[in-house]
Backbone and ligand atoms as CSV (ligand in chain L), in Angstrom:
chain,resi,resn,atom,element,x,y,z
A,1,UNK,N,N,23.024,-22.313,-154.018
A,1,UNK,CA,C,23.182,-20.961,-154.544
A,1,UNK,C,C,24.660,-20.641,-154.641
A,2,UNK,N,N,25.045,-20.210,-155.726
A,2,UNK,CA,C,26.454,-19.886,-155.951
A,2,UNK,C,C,26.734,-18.557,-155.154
A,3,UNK,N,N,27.564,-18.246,-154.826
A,3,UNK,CA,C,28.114,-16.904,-154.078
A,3,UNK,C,C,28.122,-15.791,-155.131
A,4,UNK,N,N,27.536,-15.344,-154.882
A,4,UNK,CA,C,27.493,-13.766,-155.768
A,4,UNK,C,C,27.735,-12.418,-155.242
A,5,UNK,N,N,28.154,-11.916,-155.930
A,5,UNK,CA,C,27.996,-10.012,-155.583
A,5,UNK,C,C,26.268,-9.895,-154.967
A,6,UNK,N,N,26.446,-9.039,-153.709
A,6,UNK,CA,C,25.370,-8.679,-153.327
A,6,UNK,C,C,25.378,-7.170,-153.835
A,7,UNK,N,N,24.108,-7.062,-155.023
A,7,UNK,CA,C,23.178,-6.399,-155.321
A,7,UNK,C,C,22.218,-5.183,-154.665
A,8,UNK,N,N,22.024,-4.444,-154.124
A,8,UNK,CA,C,21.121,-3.704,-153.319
A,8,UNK,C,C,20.366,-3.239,-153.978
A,9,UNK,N,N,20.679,-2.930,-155.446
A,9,UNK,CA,C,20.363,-1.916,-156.128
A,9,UNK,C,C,18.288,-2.693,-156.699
A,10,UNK,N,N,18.359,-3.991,-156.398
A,10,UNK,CA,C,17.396,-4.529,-156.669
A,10,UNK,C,C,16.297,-4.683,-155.273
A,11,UNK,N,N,16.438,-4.195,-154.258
A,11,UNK,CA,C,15.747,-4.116,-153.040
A,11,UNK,C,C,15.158,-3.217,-152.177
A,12,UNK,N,N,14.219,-3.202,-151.849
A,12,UNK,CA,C,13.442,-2.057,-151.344
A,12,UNK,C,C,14.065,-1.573,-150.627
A,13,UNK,N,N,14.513,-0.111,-150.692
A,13,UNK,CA,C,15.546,0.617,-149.479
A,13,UNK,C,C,15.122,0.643,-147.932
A,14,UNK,N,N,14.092,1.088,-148.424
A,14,UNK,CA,C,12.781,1.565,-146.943
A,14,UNK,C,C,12.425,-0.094,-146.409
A,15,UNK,N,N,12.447,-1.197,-146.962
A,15,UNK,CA,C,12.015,-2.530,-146.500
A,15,UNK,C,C,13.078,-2.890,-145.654
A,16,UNK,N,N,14.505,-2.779,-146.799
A,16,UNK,CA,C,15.874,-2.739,-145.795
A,16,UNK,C,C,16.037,-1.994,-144.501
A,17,UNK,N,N,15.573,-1.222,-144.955
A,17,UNK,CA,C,15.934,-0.035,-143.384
A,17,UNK,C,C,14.888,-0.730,-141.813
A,18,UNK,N,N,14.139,-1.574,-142.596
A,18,UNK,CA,C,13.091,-2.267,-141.596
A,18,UNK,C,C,13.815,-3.213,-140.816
A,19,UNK,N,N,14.150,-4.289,-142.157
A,19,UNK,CA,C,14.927,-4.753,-141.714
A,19,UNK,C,C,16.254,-5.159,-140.965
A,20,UNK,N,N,16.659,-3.864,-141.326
A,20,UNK,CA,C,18.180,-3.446,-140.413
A,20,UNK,C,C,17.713,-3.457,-139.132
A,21,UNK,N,N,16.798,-2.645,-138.939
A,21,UNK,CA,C,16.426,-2.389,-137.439
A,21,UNK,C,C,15.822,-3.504,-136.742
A,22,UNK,N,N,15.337,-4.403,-137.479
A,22,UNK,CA,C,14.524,-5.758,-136.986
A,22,UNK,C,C,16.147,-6.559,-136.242
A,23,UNK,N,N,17.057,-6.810,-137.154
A,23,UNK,CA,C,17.764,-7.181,-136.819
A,23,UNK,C,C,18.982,-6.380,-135.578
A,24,UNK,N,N,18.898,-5.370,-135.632
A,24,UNK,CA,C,19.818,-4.406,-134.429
A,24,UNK,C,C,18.851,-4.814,-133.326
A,25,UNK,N,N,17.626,-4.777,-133.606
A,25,UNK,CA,C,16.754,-5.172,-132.185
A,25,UNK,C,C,17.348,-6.445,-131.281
A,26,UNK,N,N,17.486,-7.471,-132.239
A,26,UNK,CA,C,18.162,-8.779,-131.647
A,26,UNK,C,C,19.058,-8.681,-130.482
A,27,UNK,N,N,18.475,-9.437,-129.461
A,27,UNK,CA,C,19.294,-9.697,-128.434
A,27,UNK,C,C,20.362,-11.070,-128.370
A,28,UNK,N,N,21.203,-10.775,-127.949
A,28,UNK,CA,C,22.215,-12.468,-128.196
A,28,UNK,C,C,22.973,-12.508,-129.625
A,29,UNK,N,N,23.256,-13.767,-129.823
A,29,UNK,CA,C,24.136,-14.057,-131.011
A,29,UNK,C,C,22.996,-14.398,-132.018
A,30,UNK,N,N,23.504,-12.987,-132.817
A,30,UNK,CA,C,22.518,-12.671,-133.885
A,30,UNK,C,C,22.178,-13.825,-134.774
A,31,UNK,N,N,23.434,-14.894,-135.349
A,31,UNK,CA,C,23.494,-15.635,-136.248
A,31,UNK,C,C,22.837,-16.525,-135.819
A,32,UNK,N,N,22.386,-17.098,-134.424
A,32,UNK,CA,C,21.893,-18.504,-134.248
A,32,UNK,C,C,20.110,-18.040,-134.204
A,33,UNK,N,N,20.067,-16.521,-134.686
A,33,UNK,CA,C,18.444,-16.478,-135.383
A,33,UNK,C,C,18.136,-16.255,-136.527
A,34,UNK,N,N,19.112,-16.736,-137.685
A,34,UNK,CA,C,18.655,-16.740,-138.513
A,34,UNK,C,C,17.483,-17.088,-139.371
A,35,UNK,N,N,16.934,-17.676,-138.770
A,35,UNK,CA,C,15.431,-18.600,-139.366
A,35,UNK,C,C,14.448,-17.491,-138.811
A,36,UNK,N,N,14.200,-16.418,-137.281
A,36,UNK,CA,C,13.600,-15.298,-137.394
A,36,UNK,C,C,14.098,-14.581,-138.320
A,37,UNK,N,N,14.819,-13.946,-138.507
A,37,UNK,CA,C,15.296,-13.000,-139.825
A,37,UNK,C,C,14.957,-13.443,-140.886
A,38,UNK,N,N,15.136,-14.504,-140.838
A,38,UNK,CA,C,14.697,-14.954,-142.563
A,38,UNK,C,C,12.844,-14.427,-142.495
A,39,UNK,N,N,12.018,-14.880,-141.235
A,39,UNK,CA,C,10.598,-15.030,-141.096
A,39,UNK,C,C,10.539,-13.368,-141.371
A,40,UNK,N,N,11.238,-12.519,-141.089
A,40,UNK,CA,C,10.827,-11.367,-140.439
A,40,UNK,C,C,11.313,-10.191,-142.504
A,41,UNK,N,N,12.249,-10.813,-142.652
A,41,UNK,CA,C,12.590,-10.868,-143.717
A,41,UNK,C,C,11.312,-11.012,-145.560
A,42,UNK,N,N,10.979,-12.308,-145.155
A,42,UNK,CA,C,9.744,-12.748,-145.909
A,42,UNK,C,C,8.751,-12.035,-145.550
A,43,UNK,N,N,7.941,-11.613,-144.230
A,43,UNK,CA,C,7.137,-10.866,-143.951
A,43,UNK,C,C,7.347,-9.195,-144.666
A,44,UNK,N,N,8.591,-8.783,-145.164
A,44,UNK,CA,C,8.436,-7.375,-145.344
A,44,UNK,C,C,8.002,-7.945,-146.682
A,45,UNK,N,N,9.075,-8.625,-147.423
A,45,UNK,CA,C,9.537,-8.804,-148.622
A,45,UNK,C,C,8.580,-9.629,-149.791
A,46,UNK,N,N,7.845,-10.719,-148.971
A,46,UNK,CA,C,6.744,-11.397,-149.430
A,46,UNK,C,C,7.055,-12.492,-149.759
A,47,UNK,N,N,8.553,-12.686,-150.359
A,47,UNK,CA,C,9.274,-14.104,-150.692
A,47,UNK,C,C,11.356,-13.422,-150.356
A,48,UNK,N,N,11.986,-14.510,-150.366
A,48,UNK,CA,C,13.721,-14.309,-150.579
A,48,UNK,C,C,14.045,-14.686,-151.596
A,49,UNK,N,N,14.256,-13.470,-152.351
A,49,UNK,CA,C,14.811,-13.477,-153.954
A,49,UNK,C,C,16.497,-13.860,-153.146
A,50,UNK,N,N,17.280,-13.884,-154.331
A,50,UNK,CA,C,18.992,-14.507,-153.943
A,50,UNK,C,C,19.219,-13.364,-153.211
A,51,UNK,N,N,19.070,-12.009,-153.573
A,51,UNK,CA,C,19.398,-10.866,-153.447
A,51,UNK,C,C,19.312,-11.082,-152.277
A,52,UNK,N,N,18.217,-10.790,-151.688
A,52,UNK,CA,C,17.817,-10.437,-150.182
A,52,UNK,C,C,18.384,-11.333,-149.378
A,53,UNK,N,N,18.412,-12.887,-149.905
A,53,UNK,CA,C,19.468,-13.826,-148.954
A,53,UNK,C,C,20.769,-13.355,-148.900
A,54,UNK,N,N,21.455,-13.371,-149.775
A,54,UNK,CA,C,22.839,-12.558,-149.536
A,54,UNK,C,C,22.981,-11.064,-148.649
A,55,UNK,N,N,21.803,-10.431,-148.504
A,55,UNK,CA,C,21.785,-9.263,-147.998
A,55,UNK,C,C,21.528,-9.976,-146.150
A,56,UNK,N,N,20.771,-10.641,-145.984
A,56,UNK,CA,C,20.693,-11.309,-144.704
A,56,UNK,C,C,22.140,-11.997,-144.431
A,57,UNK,N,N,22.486,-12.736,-145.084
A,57,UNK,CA,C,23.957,-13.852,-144.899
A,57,UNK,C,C,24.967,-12.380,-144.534
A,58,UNK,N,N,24.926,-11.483,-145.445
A,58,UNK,CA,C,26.107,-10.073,-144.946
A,58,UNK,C,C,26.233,-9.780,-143.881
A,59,UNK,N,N,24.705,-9.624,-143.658
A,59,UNK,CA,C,24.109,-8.827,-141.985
A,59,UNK,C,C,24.368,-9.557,-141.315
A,60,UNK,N,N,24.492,-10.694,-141.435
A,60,UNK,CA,C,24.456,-11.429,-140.157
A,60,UNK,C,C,26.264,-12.349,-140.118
A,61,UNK,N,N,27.051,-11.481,-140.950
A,61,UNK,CA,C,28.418,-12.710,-141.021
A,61,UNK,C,C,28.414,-13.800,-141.722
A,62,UNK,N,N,26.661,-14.684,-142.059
A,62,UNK,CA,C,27.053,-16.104,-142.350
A,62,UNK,C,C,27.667,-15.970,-144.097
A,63,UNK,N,N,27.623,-17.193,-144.808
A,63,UNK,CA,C,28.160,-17.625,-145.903
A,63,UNK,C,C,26.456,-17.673,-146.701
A,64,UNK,N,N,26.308,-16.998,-147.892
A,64,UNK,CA,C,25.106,-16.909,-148.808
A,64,UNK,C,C,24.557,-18.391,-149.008
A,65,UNK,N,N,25.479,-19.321,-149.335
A,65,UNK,CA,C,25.197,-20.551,-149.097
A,65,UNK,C,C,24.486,-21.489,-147.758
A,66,UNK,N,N,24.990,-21.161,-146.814
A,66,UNK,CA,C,24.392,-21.476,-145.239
A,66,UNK,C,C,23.019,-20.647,-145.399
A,67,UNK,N,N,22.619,-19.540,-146.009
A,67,UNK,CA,C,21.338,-18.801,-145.751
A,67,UNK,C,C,20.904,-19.569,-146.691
A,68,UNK,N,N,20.798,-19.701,-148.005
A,68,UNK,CA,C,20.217,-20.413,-148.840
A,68,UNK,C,C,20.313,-22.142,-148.386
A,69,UNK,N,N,21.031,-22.133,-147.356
A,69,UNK,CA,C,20.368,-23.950,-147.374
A,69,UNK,C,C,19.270,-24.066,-146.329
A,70,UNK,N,N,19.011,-23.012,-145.367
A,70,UNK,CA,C,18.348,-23.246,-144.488
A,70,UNK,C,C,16.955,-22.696,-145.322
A,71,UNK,N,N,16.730,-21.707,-146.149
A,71,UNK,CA,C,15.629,-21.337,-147.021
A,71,UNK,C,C,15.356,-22.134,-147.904
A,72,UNK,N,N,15.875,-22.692,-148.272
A,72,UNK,CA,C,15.357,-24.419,-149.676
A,72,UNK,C,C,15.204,-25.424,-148.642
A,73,UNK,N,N,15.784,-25.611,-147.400
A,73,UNK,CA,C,15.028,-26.861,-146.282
A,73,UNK,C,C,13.855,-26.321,-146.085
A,74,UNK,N,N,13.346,-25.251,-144.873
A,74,UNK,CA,C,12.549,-25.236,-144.907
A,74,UNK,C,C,11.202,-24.801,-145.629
A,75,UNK,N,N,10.242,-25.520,-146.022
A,75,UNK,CA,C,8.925,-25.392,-147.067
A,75,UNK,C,C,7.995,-24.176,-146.981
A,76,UNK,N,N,8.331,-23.296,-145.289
A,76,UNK,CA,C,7.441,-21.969,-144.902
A,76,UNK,C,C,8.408,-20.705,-145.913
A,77,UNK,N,N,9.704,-21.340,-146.296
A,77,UNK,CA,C,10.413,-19.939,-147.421
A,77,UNK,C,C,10.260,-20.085,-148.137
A,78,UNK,N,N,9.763,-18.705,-148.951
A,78,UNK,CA,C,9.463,-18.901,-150.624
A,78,UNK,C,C,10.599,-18.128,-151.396
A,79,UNK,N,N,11.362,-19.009,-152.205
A,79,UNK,CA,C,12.608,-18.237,-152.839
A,79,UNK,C,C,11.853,-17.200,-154.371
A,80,UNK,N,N,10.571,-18.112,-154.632
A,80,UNK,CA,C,9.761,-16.746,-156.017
A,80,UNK,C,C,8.146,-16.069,-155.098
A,81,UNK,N,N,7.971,-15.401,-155.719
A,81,UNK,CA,C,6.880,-14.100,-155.614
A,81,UNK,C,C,6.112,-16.069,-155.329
A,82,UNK,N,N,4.835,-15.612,-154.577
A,82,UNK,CA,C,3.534,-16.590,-154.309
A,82,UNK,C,C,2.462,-15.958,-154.209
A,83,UNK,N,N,1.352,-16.595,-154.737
A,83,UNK,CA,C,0.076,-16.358,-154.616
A,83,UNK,C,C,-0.455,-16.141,-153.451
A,84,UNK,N,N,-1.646,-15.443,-152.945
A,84,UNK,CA,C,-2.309,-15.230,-151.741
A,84,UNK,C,C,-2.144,-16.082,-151.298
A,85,UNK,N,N,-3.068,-17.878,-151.982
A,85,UNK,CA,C,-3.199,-18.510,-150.906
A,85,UNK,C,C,-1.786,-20.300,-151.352
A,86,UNK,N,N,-0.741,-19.567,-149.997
A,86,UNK,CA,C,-0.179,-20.822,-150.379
A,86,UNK,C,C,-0.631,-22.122,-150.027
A,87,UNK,N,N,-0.544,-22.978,-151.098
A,87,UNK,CA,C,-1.367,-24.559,-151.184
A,87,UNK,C,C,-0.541,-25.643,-151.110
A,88,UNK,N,N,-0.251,-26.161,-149.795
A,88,UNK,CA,C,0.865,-27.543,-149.489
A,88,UNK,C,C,0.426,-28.888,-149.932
A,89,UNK,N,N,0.697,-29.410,-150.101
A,89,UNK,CA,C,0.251,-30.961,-149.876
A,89,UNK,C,C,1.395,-31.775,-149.382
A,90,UNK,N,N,0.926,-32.470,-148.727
A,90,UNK,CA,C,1.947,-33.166,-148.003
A,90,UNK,C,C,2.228,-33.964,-148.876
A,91,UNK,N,N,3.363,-34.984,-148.833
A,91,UNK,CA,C,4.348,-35.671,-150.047
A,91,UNK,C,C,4.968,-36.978,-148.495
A,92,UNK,N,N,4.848,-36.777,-147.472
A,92,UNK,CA,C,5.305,-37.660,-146.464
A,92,UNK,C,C,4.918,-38.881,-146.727
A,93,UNK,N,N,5.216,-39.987,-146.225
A,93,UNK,CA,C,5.003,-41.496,-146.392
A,93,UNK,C,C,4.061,-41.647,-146.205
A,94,UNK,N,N,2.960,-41.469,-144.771
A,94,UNK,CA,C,1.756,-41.581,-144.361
A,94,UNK,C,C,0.842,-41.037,-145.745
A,95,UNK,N,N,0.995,-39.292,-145.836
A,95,UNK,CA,C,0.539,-39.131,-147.037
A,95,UNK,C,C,0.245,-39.496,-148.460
A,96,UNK,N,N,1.605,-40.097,-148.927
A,96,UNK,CA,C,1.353,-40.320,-149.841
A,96,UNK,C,C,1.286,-41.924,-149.960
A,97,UNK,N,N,0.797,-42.360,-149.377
A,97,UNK,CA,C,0.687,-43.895,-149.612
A,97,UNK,C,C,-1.157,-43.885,-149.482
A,98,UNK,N,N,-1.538,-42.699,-148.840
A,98,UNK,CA,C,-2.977,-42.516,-149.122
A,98,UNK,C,C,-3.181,-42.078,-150.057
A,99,UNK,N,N,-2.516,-41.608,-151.014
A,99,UNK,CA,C,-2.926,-40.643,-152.166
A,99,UNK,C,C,-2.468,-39.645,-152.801
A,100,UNK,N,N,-1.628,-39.196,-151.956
A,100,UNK,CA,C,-1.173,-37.443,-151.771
A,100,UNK,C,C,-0.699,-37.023,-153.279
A,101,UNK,N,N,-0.155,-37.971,-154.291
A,101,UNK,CA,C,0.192,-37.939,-155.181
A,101,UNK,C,C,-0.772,-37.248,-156.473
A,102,UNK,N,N,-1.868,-37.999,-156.138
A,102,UNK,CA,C,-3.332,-37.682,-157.147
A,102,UNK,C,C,-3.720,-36.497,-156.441
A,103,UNK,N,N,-3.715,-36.185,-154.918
A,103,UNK,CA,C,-4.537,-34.821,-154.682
A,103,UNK,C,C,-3.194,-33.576,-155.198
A,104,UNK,N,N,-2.311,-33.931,-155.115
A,104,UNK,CA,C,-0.829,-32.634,-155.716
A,104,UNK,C,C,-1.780,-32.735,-157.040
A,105,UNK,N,N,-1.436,-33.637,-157.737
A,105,UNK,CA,C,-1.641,-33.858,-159.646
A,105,UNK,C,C,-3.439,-33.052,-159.570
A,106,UNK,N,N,-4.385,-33.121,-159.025
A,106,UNK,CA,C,-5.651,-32.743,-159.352
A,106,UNK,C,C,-5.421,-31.586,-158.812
A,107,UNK,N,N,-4.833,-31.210,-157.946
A,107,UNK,CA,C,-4.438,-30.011,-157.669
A,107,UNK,C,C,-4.264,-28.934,-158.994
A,108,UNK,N,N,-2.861,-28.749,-159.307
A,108,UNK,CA,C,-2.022,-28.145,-160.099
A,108,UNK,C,C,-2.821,-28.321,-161.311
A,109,UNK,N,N,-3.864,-29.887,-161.879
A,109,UNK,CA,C,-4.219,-29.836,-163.007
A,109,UNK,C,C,-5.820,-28.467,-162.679
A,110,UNK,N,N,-6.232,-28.556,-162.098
A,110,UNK,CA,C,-7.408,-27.408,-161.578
A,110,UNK,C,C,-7.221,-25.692,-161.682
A,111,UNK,N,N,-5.759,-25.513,-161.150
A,111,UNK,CA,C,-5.665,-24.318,-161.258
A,111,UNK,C,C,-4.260,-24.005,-162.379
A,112,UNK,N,N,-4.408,-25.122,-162.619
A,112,UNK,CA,C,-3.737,-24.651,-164.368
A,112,UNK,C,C,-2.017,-24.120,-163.790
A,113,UNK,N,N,-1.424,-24.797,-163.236
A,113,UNK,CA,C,0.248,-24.137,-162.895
A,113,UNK,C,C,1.023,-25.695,-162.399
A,114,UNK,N,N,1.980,-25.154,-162.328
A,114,UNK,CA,C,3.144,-26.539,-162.143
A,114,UNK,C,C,3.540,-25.825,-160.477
A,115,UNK,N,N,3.655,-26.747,-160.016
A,115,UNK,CA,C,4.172,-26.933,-158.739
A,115,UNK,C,C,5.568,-25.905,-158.942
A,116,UNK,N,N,4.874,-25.045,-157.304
A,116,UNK,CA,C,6.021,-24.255,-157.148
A,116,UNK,C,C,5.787,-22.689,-157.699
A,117,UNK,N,N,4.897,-22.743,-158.466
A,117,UNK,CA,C,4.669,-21.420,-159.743
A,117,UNK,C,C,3.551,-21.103,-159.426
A,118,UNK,N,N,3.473,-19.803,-159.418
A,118,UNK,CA,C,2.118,-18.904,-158.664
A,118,UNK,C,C,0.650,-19.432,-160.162
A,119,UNK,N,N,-0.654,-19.700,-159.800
A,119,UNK,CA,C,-1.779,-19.787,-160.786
A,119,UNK,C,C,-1.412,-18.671,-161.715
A,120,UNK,N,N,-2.171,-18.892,-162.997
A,120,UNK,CA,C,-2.606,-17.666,-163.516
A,120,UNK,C,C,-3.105,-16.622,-163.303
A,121,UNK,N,N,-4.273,-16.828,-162.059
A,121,UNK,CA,C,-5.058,-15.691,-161.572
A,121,UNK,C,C,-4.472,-15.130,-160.716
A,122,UNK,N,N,-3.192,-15.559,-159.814
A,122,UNK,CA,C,-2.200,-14.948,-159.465
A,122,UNK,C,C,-3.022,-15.764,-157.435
A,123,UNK,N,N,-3.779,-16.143,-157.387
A,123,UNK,CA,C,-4.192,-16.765,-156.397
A,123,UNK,C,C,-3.441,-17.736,-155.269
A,124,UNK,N,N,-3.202,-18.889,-156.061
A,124,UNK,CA,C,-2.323,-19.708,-155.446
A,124,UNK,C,C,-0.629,-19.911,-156.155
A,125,UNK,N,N,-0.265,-20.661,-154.662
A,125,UNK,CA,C,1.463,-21.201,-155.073
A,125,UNK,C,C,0.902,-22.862,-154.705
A,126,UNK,N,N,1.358,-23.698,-155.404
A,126,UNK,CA,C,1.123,-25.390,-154.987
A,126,UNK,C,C,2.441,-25.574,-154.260
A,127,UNK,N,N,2.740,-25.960,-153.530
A,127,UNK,CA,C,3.902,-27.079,-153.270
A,127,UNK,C,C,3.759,-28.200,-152.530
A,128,UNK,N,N,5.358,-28.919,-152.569
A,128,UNK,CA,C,5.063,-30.462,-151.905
A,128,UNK,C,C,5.953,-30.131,-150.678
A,129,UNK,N,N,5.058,-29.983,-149.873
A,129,UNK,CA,C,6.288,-30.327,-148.220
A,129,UNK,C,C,5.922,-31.812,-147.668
A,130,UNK,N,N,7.198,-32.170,-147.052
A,130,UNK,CA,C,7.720,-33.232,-146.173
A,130,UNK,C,C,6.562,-33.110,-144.526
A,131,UNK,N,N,6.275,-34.284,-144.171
A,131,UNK,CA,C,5.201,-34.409,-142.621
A,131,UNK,C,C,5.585,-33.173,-142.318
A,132,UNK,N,N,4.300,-32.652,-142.011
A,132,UNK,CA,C,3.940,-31.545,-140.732
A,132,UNK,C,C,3.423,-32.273,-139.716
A,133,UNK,N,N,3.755,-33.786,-139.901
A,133,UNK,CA,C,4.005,-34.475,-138.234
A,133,UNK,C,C,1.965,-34.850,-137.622
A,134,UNK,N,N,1.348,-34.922,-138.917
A,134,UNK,CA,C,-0.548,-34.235,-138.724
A,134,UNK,C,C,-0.673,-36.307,-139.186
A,135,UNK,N,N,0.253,-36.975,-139.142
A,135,UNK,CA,C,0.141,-38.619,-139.975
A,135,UNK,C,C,-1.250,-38.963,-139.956
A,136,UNK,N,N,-2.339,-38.766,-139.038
A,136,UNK,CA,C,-3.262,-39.501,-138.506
A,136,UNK,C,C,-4.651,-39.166,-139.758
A,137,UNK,N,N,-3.914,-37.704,-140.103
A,137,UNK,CA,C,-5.327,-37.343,-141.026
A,137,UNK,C,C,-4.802,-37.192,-142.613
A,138,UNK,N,N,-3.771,-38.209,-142.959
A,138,UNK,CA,C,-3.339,-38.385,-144.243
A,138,UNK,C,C,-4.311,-38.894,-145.252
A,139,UNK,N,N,-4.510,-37.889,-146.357
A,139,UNK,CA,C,-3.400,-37.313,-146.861
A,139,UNK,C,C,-3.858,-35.775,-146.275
A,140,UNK,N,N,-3.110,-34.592,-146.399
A,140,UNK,CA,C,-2.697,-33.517,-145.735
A,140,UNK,C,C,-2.884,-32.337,-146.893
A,141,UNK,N,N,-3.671,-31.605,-146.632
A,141,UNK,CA,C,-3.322,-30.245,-147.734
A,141,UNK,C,C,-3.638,-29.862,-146.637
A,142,UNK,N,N,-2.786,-28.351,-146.949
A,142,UNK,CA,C,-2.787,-26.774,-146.223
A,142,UNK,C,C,-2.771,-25.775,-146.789
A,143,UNK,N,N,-4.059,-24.756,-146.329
A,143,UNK,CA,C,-3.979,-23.533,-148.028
A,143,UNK,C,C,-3.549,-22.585,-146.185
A,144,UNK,N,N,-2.593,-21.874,-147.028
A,144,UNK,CA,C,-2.091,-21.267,-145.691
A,144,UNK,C,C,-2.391,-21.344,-144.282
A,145,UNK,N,N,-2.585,-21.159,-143.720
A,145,UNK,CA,C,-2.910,-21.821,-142.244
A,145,UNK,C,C,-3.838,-22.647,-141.623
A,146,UNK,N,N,-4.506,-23.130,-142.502
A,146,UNK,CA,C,-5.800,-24.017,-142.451
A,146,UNK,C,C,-5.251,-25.533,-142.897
A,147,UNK,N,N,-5.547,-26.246,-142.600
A,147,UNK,CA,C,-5.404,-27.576,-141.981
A,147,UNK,C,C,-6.734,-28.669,-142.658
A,148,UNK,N,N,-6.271,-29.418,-143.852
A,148,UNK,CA,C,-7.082,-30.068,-144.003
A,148,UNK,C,C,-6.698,-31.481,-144.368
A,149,UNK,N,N,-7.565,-32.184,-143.568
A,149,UNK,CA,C,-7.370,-33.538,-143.357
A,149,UNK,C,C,-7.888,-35.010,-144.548
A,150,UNK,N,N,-7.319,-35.913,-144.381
A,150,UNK,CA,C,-7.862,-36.737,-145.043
A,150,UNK,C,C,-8.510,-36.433,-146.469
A,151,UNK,N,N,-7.938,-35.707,-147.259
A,151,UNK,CA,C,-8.404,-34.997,-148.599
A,151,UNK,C,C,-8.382,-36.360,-149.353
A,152,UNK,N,N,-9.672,-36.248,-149.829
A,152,UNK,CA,C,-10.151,-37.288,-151.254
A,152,UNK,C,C,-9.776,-36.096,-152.394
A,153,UNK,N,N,-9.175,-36.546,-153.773
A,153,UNK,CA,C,-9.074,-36.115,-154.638
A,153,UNK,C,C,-10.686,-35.182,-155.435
A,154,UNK,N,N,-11.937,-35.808,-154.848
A,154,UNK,CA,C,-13.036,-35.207,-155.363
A,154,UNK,C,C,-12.994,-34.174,-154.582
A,155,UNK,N,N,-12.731,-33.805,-153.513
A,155,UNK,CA,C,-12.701,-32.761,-152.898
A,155,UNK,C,C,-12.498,-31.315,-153.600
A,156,UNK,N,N,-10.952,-31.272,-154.233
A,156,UNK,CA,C,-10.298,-30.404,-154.084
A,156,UNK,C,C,-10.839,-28.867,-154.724
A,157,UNK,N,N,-11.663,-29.837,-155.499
A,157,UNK,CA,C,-12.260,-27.982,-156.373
A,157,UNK,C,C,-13.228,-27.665,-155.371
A,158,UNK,N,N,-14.075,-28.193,-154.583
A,158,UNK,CA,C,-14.883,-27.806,-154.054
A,158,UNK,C,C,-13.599,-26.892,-152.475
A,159,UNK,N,N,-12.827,-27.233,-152.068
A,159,UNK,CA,C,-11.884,-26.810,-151.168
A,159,UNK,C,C,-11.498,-25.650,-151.882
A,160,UNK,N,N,-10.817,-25.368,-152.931
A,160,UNK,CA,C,-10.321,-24.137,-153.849
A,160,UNK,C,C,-11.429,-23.366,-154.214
A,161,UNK,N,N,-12.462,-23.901,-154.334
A,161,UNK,CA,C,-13.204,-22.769,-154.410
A,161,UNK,C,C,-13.909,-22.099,-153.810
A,162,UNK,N,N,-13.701,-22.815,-152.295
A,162,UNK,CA,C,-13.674,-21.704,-150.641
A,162,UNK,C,C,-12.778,-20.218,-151.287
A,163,UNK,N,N,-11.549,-20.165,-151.741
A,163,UNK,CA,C,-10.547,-19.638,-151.731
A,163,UNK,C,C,-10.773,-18.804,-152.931
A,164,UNK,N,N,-11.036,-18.987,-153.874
A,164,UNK,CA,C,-11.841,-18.553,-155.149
A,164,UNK,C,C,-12.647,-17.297,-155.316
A,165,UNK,N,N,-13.292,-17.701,-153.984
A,165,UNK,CA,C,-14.483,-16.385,-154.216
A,165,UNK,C,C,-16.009,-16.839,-154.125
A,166,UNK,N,N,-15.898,-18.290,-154.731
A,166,UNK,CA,C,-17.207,-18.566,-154.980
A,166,UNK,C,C,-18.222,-19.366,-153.882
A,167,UNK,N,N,-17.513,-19.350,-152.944
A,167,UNK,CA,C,-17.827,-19.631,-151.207
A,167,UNK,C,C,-17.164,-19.288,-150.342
A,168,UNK,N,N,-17.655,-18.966,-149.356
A,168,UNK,CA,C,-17.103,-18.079,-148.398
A,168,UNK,C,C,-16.163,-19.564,-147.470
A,169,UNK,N,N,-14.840,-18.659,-147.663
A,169,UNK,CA,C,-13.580,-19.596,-146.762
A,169,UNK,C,C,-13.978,-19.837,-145.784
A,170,UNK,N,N,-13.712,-21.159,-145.219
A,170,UNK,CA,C,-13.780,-21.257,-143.585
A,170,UNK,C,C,-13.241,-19.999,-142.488
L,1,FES,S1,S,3.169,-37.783,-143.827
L,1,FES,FE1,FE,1.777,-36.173,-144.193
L,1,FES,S2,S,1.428,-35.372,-142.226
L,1,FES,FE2,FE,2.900,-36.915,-141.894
């Protein structure tokens, strides 16, 4: 992320004011929690547009760049708007040497969007994260906090459409 003018004029005032106080709450050296702020951040906000990273990097002293590298490492920050249910697939070695490749691709081809980009129906976000460290039950999808193992590619519509409506989610 290039360094930019921080913006306010694009951010919820009343979300900010949450956030201010989330962060005055902090005990210790504010900067070495940045990854809560960021969590606490996404929770008001729903995703970290640039804006709001630069508005965190201010608050907290760091460089817009240092906030934006720790939000593009880790795969739990979403830098665009996401669908209800976010949809991982693992991309790790274990994973994808089982497959992980065809369950991403039958994925994204099912609900009609490119990796990264909320569905049409506004439902899901797809992405590819790196091991969640789960090797044993490769390949790996996760529709937000649910945990599913060993995914065969025939699976997946019948899994999405827990999420759908048209069966009741685990
Ligand atoms: S490689 Fe997918 S969980 Fe480890």
């Amino acid at each position: 992320m290039r360094e930019k003018i921080l913006d306010r004029s694009t951010l919820d005032t009343a979300l900010l004011a949450r956030l201010d106080a989330y962060i005055d709450s902090l005990k210790g050296d504010k900067q070495e929690q940045l990854i809560h702020v960021l969590h606490k951040a996404q929770e008001l906000f729903g995703h970290l547009p640039h804006n709001l990273q630069l508005y965190v990097a201010h608050a907290l002293g760091l460089s817009g760049a240092r906030v934006n590298g720790v939000v593009t490492f880790y795969s739990f920050f979403n830098e665009e708007p996401v669908g209800k249910y976010v949809t991982s697939v693992c991309m790790g070695t274990a994973c994808f040497v089982k497959g992980a490749d065809k369950v991403l691709e039958r994925t994204l081809n099912l609900l009609g969007t490119k990796k990264g980009e909320m569905s049409p129906d506004g439902l899901f976000t797809v992405k590819d994260i790196r091991c969640i460290g789960a090797c044993g039950l490769a390949p790996v999808v996760t529709i937000n906090e649910k945990v599913y193992g060993k995914v065969k590619v025939g699976q997946i519509d019948d899994i999405l459409s827990r999420y759908r409506g048209e069966k009741r989610a685990d």
